[in-house]
Backbone atoms as SQL, in Angstrom:
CREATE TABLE atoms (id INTEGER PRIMARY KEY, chain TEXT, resi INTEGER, resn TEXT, atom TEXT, x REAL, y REAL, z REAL);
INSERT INTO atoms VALUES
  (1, 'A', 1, 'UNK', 'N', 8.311, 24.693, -9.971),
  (2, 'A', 1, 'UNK', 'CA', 7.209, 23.773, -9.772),
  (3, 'A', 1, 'UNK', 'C', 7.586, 22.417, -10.379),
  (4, 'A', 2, 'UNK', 'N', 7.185, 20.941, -9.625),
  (5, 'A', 2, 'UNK', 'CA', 7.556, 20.192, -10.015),
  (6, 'A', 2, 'UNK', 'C', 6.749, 19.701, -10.784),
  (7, 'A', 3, 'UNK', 'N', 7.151, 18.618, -12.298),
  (8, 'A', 3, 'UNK', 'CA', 6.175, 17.976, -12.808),
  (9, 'A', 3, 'UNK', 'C', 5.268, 16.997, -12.140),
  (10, 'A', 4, 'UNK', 'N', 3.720, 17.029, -12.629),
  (11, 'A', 4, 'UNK', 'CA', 2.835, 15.775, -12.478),
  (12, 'A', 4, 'UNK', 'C', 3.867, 14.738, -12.208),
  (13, 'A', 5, 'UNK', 'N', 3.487, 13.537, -11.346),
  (14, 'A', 5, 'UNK', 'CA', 3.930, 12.386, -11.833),
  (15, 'A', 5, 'UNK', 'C', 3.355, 11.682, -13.069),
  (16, 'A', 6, 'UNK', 'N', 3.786, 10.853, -13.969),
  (17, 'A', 6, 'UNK', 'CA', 2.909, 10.088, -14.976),
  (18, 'A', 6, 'UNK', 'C', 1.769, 9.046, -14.356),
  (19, 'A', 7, 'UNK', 'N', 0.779, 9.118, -14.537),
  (20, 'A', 7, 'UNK', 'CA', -0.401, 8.227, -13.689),
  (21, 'A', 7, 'UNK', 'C', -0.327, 6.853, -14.048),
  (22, 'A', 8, 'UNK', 'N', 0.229, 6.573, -15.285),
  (23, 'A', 8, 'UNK', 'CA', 0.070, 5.289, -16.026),
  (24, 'A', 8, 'UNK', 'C', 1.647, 4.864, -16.097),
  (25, 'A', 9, 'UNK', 'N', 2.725, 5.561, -14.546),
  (26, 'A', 9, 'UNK', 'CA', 3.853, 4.667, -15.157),
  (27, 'A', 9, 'UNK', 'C', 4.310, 3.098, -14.092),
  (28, 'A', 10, 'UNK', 'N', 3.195, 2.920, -13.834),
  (29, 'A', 10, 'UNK', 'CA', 3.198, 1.423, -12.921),
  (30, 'A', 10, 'UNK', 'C', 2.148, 0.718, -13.736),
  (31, 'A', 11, 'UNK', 'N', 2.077, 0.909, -14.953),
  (32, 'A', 11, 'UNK', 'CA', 0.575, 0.238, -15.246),
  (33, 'A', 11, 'UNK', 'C', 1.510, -1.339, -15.327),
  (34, 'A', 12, 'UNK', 'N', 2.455, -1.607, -15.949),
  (35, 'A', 12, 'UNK', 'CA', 2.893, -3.008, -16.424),
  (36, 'A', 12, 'UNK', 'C', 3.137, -3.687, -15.109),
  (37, 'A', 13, 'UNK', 'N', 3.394, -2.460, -13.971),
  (38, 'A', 13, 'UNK', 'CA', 3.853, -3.498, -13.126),
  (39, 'A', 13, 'UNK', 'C', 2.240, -4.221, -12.151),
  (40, 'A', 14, 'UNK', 'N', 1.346, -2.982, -12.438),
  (41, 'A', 14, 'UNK', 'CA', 0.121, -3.448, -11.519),
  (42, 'A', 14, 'UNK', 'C', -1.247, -4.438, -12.936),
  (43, 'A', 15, 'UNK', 'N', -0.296, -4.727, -14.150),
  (44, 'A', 15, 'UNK', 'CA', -1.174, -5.362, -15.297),
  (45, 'A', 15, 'UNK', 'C', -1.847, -6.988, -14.438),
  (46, 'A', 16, 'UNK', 'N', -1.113, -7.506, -14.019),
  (47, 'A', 16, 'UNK', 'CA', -1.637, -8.836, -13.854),
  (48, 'A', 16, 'UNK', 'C', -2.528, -8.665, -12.668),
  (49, 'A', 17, 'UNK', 'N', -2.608, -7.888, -11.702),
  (50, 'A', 17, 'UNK', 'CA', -3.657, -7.785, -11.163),
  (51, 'A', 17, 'UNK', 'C', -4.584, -7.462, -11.395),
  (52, 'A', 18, 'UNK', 'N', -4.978, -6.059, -12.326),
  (53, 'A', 18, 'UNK', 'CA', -5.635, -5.885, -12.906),
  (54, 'A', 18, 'UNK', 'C', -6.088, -3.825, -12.793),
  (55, 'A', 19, 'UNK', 'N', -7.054, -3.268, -12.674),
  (56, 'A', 19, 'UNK', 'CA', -7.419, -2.036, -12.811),
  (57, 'A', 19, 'UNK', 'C', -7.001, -1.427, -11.416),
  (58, 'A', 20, 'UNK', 'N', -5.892, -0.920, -11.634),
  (59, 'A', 20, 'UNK', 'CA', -5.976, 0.156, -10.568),
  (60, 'A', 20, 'UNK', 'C', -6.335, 1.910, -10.774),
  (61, 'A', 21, 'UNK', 'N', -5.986, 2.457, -10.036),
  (62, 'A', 21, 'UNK', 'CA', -6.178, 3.912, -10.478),
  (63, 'A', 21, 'UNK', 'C', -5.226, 4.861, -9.163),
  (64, 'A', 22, 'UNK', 'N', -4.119, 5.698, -9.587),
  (65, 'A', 22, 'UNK', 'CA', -3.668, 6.094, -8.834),
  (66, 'A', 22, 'UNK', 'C', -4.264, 8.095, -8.121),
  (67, 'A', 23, 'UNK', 'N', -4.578, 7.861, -7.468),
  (68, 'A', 23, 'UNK', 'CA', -4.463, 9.173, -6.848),
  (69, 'A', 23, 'UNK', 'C', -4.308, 10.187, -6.185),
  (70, 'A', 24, 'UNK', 'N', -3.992, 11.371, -5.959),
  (71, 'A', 24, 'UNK', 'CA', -3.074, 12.287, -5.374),
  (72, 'A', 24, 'UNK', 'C', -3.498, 12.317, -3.605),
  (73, 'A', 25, 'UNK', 'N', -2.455, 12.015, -2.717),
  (74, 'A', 25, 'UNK', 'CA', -2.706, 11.617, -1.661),
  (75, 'A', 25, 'UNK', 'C', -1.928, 12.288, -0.673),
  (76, 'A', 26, 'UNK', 'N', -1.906, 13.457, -0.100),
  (77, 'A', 26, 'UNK', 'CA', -0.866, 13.658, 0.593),
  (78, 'A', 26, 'UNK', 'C', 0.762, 14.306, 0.276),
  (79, 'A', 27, 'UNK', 'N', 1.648, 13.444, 0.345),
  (80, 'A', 27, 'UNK', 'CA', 3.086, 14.177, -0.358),
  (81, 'A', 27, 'UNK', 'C', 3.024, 12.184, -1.401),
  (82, 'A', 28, 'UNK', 'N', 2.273, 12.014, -1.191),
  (83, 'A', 28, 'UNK', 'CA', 2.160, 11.037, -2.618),
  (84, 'A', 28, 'UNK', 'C', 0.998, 10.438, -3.295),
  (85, 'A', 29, 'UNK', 'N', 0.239, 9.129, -3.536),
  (86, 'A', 29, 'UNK', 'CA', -0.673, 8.982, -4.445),
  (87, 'A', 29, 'UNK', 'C', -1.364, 7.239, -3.607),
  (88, 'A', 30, 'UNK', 'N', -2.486, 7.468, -3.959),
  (89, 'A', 30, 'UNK', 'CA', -3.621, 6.653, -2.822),
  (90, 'A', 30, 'UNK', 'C', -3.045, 5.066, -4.166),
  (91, 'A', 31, 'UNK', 'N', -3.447, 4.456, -3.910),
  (92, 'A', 31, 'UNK', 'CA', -3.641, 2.725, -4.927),
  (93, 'A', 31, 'UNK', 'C', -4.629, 2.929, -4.779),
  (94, 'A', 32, 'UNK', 'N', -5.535, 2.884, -5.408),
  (95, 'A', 32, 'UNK', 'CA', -7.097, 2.321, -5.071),
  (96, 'A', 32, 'UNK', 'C', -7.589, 1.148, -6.711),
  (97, 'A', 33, 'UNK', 'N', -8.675, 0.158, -5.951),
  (98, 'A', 33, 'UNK', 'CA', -9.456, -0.932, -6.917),
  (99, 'A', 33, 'UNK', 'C', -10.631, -1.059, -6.177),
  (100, 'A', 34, 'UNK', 'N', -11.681, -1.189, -7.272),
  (101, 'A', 34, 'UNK', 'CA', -13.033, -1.041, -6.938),
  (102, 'A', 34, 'UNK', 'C', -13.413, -0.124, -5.517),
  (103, 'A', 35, 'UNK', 'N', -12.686, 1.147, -5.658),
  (104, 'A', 35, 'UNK', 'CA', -13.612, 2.338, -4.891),
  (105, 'A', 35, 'UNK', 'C', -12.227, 1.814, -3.431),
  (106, 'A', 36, 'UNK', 'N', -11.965, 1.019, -3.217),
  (107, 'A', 36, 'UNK', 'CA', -10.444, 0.703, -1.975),
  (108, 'A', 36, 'UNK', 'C', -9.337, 1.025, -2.111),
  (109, 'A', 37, 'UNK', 'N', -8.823, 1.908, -1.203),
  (110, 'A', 37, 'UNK', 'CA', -7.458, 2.042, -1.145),
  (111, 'A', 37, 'UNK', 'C', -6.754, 0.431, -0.658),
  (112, 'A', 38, 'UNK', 'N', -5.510, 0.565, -1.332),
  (113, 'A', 38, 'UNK', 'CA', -4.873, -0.813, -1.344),
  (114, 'A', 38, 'UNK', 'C', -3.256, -0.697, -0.716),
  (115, 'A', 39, 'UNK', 'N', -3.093, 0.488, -1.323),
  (116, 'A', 39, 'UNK', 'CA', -1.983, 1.011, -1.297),
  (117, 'A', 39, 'UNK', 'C', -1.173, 2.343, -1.322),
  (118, 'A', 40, 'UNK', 'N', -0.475, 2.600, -1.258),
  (119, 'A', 40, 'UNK', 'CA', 0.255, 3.862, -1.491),
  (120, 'A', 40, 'UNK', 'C', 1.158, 4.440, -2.178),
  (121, 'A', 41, 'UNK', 'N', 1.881, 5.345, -2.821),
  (122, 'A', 41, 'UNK', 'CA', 3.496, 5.015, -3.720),
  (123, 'A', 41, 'UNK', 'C', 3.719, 6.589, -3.130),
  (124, 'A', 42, 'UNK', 'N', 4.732, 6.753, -2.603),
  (125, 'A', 42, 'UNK', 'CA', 5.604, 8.054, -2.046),
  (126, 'A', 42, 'UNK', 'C', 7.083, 7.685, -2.009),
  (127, 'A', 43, 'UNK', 'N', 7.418, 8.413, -3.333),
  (128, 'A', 43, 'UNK', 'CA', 8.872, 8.502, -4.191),
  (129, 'A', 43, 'UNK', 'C', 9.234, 7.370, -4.495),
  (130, 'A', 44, 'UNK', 'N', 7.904, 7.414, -5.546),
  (131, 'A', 44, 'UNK', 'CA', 8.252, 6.041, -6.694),
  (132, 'A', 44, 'UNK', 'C', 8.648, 4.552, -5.461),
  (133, 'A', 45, 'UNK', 'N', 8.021, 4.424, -4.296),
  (134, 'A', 45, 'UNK', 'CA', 8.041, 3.307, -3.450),
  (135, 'A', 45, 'UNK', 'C', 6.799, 3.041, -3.136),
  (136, 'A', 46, 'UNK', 'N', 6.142, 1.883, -3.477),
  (137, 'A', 46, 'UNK', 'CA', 4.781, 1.262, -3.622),
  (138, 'A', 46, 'UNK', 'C', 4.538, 0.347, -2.188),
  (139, 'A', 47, 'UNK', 'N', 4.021, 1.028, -1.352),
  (140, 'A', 47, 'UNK', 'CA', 3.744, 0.782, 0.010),
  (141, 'A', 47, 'UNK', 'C', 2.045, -0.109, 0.146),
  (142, 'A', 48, 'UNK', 'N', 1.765, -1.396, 0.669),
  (143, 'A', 48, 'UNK', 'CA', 0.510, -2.213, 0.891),
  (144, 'A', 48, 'UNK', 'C', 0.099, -1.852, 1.676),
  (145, 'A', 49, 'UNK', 'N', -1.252, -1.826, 2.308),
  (146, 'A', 49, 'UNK', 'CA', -1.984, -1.950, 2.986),
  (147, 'A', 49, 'UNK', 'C', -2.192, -3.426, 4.060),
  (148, 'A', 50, 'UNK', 'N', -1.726, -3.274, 5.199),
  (149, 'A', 50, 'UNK', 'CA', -0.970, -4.656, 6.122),
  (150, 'A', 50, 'UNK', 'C', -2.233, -4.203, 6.805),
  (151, 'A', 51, 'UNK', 'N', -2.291, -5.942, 7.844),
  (152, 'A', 51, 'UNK', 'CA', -3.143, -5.682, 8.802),
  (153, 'A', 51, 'UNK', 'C', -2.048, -6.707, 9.938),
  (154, 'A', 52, 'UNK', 'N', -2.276, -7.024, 10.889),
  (155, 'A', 52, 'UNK', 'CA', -1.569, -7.635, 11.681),
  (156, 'A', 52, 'UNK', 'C', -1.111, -9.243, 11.135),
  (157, 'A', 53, 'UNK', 'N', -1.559, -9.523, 10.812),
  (158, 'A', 53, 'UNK', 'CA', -1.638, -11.266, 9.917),
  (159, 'A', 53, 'UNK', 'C', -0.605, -11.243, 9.141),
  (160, 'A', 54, 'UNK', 'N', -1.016, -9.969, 7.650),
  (161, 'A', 54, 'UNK', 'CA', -0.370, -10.083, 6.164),
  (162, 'A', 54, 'UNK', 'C', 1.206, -9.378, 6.707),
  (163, 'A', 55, 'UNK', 'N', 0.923, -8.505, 7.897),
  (164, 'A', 55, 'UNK', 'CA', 2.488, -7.755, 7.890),
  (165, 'A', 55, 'UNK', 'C', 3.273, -8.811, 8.056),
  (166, 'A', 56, 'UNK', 'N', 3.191, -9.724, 8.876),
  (167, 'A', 56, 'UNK', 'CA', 4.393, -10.566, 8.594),
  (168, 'A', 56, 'UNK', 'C', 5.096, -11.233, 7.367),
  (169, 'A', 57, 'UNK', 'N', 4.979, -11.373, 6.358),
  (170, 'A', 57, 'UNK', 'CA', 5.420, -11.948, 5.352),
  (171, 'A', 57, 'UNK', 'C', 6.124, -10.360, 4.837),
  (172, 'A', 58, 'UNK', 'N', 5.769, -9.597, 5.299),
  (173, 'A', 58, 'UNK', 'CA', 6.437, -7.915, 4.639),
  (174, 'A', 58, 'UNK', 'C', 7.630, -8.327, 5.780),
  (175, 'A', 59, 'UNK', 'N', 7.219, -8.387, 7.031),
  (176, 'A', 59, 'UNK', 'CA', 8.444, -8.087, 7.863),
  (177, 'A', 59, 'UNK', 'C', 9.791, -9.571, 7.733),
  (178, 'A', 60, 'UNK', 'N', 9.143, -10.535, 7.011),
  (179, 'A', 60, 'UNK', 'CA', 10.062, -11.770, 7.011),
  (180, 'A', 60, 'UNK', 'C', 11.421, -11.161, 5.640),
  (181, 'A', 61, 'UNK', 'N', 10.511, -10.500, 4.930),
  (182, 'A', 61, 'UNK', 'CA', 11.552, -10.000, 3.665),
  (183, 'A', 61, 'UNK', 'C', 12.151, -8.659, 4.170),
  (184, 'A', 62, 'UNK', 'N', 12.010, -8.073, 5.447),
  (185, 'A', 62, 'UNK', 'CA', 13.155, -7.167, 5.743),
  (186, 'A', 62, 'UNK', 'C', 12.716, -5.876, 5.511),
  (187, 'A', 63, 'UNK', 'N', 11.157, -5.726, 5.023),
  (188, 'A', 63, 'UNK', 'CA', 10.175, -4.187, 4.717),
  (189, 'A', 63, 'UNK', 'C', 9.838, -3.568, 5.553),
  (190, 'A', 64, 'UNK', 'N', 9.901, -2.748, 5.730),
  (191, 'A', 64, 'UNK', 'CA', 9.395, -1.518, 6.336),
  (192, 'A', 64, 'UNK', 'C', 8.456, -0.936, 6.356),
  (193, 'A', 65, 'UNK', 'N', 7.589, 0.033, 7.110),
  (194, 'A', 65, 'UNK', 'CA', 6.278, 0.668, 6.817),
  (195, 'A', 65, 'UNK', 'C', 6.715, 1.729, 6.483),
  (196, 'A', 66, 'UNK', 'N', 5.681, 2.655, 6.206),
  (197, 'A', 66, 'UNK', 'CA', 5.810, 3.939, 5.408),
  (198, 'A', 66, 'UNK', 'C', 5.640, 4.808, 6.632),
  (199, 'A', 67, 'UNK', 'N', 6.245, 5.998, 7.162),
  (200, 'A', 67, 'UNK', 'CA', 6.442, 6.684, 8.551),
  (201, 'A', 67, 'UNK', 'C', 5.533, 8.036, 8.314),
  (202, 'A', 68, 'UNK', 'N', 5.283, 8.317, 9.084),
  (203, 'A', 68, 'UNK', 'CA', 4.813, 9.603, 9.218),
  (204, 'A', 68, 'UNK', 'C', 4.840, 10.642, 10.338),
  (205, 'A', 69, 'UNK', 'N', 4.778, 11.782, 10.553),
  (206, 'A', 69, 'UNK', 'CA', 4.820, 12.483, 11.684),
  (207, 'A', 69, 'UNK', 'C', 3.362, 13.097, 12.237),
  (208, 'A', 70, 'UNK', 'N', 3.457, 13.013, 13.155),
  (209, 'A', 70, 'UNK', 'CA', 1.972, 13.578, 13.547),
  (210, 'A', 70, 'UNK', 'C', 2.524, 14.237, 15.316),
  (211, 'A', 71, 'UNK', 'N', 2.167, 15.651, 15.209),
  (212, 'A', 71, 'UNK', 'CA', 2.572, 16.035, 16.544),
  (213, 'A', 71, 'UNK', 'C', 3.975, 15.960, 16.871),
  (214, 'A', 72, 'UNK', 'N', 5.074, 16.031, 15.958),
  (215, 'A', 72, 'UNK', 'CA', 6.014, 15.871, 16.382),
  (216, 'A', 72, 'UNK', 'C', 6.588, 14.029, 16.967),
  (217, 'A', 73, 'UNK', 'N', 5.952, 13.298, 16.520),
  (218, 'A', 73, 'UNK', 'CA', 6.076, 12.253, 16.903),
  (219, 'A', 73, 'UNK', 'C', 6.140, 11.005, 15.577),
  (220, 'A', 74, 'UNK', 'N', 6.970, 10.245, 15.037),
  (221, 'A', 74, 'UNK', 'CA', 7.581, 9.726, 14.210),
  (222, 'A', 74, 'UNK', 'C', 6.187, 8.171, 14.358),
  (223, 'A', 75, 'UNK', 'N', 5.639, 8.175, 13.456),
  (224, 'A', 75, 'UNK', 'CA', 4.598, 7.023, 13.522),
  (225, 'A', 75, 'UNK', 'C', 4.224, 5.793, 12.408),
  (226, 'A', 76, 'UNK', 'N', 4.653, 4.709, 12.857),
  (227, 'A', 76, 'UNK', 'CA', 4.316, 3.788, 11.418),
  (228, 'A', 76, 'UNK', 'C', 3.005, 3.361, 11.364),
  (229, 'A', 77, 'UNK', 'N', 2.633, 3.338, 9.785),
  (230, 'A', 77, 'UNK', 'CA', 1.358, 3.195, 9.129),
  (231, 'A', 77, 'UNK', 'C', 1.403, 1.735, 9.135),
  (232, 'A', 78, 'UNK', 'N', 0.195, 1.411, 8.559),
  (233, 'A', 78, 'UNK', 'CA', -0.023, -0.213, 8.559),
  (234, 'A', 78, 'UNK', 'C', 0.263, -0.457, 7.352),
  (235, 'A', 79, 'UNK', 'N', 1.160, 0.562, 6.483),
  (236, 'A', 79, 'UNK', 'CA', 1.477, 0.501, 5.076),
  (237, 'A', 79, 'UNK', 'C', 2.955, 0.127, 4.989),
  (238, 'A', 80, 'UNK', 'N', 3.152, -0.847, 4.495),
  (239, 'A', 80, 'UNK', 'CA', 4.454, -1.985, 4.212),
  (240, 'A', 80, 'UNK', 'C', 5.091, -1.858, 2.579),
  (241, 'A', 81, 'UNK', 'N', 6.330, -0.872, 2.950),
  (242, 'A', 81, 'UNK', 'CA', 6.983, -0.904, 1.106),
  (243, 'A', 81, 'UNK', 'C', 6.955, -2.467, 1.014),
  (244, 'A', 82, 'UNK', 'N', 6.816, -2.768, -0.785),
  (245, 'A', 82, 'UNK', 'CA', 6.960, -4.090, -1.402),
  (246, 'A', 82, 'UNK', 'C', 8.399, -4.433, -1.194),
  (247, 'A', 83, 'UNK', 'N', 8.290, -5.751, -1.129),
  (248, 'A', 83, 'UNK', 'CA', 9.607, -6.616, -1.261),
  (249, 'A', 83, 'UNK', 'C', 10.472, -6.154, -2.955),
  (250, 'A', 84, 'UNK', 'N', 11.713, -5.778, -2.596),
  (251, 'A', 84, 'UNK', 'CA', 12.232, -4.996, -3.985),
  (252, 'A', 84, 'UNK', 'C', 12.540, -5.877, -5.029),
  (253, 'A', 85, 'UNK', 'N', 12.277, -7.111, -5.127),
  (254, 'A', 85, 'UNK', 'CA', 11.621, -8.555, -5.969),
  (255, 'A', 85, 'UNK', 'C', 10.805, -7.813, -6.671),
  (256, 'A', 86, 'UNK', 'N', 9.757, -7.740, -6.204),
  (257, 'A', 86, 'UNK', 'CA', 8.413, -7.762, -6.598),
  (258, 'A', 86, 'UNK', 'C', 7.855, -6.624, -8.106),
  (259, 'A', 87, 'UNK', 'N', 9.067, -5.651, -7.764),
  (260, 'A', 87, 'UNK', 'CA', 9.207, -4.603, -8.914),
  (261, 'A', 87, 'UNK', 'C', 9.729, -5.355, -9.970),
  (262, 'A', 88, 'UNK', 'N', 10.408, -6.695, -10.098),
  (263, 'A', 88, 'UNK', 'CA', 10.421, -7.603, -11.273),
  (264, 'A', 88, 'UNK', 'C', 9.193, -8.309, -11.513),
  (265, 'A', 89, 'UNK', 'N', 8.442, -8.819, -10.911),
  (266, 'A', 89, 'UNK', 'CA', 7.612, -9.917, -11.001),
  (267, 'A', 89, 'UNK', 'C', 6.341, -9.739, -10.676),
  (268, 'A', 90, 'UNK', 'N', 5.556, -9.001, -11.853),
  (269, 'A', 90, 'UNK', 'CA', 4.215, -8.263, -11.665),
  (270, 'A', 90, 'UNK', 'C', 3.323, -9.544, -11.307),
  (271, 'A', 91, 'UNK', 'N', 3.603, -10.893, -11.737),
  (272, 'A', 91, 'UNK', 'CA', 2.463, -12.181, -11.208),
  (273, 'A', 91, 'UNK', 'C', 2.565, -12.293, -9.983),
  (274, 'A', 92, 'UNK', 'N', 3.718, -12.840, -8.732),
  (275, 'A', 92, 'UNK', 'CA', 3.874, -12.588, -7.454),
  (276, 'A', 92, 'UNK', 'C', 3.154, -10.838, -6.913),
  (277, 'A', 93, 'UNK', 'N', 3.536, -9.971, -7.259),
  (278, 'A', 93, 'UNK', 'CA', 2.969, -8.806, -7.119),
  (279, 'A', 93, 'UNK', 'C', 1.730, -8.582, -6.806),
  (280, 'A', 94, 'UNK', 'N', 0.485, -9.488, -7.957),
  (281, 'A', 94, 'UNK', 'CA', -0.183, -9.668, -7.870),
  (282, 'A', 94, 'UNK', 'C', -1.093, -10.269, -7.083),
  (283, 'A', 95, 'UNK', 'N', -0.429, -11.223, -6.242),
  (284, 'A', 95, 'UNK', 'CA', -0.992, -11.803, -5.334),
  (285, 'A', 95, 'UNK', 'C', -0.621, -10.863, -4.209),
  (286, 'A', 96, 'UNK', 'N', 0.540, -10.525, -3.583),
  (287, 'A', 96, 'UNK', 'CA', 0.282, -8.976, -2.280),
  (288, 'A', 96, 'UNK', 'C', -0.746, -8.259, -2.407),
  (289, 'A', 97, 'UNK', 'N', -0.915, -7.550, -4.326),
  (290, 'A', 97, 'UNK', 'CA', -2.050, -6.843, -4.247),
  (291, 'A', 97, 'UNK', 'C', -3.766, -7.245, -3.629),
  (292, 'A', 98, 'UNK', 'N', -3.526, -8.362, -4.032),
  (293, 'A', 98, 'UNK', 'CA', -5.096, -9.253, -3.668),
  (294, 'A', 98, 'UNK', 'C', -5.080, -9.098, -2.182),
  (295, 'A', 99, 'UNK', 'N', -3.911, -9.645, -1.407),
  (296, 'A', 99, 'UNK', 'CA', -4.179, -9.628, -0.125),
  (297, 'A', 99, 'UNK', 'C', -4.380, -8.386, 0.487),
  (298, 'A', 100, 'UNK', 'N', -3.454, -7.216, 0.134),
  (299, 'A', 100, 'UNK', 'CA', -3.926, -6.144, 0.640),
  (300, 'A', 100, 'UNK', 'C', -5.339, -5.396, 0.258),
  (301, 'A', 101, 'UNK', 'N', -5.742, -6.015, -0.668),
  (302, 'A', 101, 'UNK', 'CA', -7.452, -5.934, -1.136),
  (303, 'A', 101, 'UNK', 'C', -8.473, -6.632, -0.071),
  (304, 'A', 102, 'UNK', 'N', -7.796, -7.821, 0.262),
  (305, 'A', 102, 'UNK', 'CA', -8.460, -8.235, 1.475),
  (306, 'A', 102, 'UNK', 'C', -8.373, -7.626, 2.365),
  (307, 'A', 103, 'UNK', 'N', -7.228, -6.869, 2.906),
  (308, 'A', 103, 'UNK', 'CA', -7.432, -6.367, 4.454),
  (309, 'A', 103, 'UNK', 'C', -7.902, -5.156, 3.920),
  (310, 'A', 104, 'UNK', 'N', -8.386, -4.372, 3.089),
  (311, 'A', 104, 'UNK', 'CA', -8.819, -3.107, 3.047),
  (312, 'A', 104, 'UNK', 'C', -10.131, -3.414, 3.206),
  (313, 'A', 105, 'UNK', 'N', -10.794, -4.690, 2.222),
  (314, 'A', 105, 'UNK', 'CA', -12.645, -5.308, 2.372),
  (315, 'A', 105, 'UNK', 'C', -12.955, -5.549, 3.654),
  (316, 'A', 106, 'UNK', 'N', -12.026, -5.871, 4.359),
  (317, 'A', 106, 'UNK', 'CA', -12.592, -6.121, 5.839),
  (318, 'A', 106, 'UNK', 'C', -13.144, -5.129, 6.448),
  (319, 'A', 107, 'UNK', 'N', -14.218, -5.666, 7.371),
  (320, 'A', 107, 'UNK', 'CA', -14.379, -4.623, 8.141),
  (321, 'A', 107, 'UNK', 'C', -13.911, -4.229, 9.246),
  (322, 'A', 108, 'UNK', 'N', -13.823, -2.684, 9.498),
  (323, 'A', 108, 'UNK', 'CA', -12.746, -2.858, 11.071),
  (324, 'A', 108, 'UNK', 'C', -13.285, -3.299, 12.089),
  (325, 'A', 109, 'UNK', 'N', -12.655, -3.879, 13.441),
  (326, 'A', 109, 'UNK', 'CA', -13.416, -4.429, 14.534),
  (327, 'A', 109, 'UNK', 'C', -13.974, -2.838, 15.254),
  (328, 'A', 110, 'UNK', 'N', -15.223, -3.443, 15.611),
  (329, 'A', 110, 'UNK', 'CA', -15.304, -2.234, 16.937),
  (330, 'A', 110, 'UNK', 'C', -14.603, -2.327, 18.535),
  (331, 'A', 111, 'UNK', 'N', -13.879, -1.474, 18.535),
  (332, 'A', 111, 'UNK', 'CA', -13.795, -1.505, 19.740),
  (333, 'A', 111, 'UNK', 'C', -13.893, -1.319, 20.746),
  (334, 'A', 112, 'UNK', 'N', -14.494, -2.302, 21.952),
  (335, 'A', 112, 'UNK', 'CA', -15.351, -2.623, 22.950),
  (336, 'A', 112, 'UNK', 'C', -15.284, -1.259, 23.801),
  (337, 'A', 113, 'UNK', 'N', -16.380, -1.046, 24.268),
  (338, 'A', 113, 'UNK', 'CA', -16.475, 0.192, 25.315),
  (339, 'A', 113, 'UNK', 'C', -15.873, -0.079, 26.888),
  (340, 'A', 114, 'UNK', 'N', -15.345, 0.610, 27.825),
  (341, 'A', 114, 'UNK', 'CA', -15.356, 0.093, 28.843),
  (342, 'A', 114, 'UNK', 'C', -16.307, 0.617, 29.712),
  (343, 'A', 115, 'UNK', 'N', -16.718, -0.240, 30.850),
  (344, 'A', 115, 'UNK', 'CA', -17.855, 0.406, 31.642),
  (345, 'A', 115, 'UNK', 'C', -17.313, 0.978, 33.233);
């Protein structure tokens, strides 16, 4: 059996943003701030929460989304690993986190019925 991960071992890097809370999600662990998922971390790789807008600045630094399978079929999430910078520089960090706080506050569009 494998150990827990430590819950508090990103705290320095997620300090300047401020309170997160990590929890068990799958084959890894949800980001969440004020009650929102923000993010993700599956094997110690800290994946954002993108919406069509913010992914680009993930895809200008060469990031990737986080994959998954469903049905036999290989599928990317709207979840974007961090720029590998960013694991130095918890103030820059801080600002991805905000934005992916924004696209989680949004609300989703509905989409239109056809007649």
């Amino acid at each position: 059996m494998s150990a827990k991960p430590d819950p508090h071992r990103f705290d320095d890097l997620f300090a300047a943003f401020g309170q997160v809370t990590l929890k068990r999600l799958f084959s890894g662990e949800g980001i969440y701030t004020d009650g929102k998922i923000i993010g993700i971390i599956v094997r110690d790789v800290v994946y954002l929460k993108t919406d069509n807008e913010s992914r680009a600045a993930f895809k200008s630094e060469g990031c990737k989304p986080f994959y998954f399978t469903a049905a036999t079929k290989r599928i990317a999430s709207a979840y974007y690993a961090i720029p590998e910078r960013l694991y130095d520089d918890a103030e820059e960090l801080a600002d991805w986190l905000r934005g992916a706080l924004k696209v989680s506050s949004e609300k989703p569009r509905q989409k239109k019925k056809r007649k």
